[in-house]
VOPAGU-2260 file (C-alpha; in pm, 1 decimal, decimal comma):
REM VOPAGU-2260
SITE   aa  ch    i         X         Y         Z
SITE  UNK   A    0   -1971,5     794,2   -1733,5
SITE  UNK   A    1   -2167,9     480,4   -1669,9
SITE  UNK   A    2   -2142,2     202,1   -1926,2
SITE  UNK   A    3   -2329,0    -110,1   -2005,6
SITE  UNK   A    4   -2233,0    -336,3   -1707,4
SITE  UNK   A    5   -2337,7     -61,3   -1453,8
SITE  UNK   A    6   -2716,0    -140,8   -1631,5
SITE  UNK   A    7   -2691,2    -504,3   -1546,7
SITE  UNK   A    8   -2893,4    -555,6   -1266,1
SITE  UNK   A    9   -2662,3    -843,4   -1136,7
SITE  UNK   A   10   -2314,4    -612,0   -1206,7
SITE  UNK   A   11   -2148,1    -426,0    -969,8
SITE  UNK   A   12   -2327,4    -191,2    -772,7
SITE  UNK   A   13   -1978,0      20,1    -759,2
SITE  UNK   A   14   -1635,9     -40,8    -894,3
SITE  UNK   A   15   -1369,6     223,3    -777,2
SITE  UNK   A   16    -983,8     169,2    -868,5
SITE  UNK   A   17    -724,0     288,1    -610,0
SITE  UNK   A   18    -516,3     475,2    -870,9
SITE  UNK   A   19    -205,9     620,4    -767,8
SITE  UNK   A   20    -222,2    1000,2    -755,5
SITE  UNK   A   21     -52,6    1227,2    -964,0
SITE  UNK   A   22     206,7    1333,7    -663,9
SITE  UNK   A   23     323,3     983,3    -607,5
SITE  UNK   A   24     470,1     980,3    -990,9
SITE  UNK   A   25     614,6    1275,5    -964,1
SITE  UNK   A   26     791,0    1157,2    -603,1
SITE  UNK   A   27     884,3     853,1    -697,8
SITE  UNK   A   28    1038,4    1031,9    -990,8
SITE  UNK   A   29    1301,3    1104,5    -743,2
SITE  UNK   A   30    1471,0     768,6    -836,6
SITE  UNK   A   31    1594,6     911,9   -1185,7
SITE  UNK   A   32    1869,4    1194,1   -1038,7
SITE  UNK   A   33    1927,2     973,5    -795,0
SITE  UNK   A   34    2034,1     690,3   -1010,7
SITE  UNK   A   35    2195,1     934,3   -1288,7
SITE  UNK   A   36    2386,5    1043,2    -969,1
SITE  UNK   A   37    2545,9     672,4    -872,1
SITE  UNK   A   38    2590,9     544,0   -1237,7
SITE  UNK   A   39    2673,9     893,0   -1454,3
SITE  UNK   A   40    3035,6     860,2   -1321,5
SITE  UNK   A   41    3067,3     485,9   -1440,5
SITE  UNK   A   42    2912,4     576,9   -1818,9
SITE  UNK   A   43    2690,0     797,4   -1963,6
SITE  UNK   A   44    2465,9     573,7   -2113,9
SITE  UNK   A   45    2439,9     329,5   -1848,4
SITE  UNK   A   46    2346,1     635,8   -1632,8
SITE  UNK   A   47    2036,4     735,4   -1862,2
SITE  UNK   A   48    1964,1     329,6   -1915,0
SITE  UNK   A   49    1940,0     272,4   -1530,2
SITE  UNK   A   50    1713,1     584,6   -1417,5
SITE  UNK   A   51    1477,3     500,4   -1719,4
SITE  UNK   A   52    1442,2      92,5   -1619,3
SITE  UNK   A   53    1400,8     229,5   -1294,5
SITE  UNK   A   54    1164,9     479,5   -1283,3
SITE  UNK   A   55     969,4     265,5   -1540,2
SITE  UNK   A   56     971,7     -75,1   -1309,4
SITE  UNK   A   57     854,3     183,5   -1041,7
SITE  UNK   A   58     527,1     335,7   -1239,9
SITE  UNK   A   59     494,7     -45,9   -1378,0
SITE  UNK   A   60     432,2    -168,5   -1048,6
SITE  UNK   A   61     233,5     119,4    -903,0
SITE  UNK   A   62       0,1      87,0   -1210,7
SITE  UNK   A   63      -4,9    -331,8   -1175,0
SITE  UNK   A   64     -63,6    -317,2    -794,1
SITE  UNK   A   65    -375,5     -71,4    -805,1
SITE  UNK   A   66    -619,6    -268,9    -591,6
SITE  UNK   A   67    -994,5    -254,9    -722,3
SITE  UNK   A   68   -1301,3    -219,3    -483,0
SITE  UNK   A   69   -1655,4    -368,7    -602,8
SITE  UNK   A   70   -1975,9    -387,0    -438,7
SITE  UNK   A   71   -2200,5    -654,6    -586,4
SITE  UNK   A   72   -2551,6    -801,6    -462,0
SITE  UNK   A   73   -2336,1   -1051,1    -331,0
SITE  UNK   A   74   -2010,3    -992,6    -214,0
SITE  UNK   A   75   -1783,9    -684,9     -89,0
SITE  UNK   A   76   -1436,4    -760,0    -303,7
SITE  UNK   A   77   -1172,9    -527,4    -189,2
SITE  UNK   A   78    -825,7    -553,2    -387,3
SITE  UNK   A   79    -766,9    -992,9    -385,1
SITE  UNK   A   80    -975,5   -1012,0     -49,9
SITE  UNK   A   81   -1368,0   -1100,0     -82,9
SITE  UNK   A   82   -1663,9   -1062,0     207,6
SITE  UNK   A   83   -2014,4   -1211,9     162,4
SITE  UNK   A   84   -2192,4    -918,8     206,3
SITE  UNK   A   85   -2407,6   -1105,7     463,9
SITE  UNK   A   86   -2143,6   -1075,8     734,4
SITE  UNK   A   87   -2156,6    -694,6     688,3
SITE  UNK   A   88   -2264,8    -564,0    1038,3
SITE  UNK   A   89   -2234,6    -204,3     971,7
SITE  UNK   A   90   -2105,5      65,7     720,0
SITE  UNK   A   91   -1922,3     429,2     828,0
SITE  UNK   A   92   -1788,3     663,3     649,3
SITE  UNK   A   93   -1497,2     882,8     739,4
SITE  UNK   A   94   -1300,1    1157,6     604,9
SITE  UNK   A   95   -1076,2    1424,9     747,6
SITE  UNK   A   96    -978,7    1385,7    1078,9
SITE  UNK   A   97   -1217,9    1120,9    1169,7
SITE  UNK   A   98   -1043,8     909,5     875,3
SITE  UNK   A   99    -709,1     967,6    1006,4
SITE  UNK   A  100    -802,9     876,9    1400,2
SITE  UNK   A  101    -975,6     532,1    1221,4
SITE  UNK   A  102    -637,4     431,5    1053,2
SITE  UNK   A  103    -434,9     562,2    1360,7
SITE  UNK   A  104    -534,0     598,3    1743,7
SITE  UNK   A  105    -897,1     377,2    1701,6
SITE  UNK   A  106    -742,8     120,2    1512,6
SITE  UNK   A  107    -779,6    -240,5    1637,3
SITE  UNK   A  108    -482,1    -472,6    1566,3
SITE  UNK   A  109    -669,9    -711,0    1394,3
SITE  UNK   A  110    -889,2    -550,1    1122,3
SITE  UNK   A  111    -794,6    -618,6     773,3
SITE  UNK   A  112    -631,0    -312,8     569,5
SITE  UNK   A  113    -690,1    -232,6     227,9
SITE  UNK   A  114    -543,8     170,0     274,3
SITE  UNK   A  115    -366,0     368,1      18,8
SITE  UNK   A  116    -180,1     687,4     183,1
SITE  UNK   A  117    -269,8     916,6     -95,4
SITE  UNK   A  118    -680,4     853,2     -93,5
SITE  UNK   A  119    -772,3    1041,8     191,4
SITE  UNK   A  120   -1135,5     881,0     264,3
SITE  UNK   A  121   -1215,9     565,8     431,7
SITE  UNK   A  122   -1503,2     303,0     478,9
SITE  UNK   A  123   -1491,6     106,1     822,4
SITE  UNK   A  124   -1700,7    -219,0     743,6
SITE  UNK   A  125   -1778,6    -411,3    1069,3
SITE  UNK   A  126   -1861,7    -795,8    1056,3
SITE  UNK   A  127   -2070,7    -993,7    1239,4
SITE  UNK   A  128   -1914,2   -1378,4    1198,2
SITE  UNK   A  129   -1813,9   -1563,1    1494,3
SITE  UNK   A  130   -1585,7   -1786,8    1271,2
SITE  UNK   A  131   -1368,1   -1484,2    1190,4
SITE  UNK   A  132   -1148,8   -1295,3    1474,9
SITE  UNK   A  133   -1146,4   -1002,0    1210,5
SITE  UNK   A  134   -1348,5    -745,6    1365,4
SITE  UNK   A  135   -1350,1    -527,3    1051,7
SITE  UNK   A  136   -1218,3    -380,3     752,8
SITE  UNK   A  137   -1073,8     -92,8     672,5
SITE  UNK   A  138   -1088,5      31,9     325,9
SITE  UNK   A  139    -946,7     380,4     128,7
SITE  UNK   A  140   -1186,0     548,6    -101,0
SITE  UNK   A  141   -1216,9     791,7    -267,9
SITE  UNK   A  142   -1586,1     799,2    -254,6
SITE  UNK   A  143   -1651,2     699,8     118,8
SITE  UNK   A  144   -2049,6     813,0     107,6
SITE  UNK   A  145   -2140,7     641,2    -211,4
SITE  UNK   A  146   -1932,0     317,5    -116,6
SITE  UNK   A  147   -2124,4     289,3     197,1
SITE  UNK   A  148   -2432,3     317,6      37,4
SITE  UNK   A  149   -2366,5       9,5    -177,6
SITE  UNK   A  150   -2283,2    -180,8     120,7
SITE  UNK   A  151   -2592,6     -99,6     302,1
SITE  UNK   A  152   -2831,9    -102,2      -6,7
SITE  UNK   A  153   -2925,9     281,3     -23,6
SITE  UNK   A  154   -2988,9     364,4    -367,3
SITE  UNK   A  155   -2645,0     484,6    -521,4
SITE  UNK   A  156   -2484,6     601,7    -836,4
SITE  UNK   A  157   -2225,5     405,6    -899,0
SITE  UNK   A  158   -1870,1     541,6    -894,4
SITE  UNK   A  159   -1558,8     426,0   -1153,1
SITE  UNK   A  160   -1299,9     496,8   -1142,9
């Protein structure tokens, strides 16, 4: 549902957030028996105390370490890292199998990584400056069509999320 900023000509042309997905809560949830395992024979309650600071820490910082990606007229931010949008060479899209041989078997050493293991598309962005060895970046969506679109300047919806 698009709201006011996505109207502002000079916003963001698309905003994503790399949300955890559900099955990464539910794994991680592994750490309560496990803890209730090592600490239930010391005490009871320190048992129940320790796999609820833990499992809590653990959503805490999957929640606080969700990296945002944003497409303005300007600039290409993706998580902390930010790209003038005039080094931008080229834009692909890739999902499937052609995502996974992009972050395995075609993957060049030095490209920058913003990739999340549980959002299955990805944007390759290739640069064009010769002050920067960085040949690329590599980027998980979850919306690989309509992010490339922003980057190239096709007419897009944007996505939040």
């Amino acid at each position: 549902m698009p709201n006011s900023a996505w109207s502002n000509p000079t916003g963001p042309k698309y905003r994503e957030r790399l949300w955890p997905a559900a099955w990464v809560f539910v794994a991680t949830a592994l750490v309560i028996p496990a803890s209730l395992l090592v600490f239930l024979p010391i005490s009871q309650l320190a048992g129940v105390i320790s796999a609820v600071v833990l499992y809590g820490g653990i959503v805490i910082a999957l929640l606080a370490t969700t990296p945002t990606v944003e497409v303005t007229d300007e600039e290409f931010a993706a998580g902390r890292a930010r790209l003038p949008r005039s080094v931008i060479a080229g834009v692909g899209a890739y999902t499937g199998a052609e995502a996974t041989a992009e972050r395995g078997t075609r993957l060049d050493g030095r490209a920058w990584l913003l990739l999340r293991g549980w959002i299955p598309g990805i944007v390759h962005v290739t640069l064009d400056d010769p002050n920067d060895p960085t040949p690329y970046w590599l980027v998980s969506t979850r919306h690989p069509e309509e992010l490339a679109a922003a980057l190239t300047g096709a007419n897009t919806s944007p996505v939040k999320g």
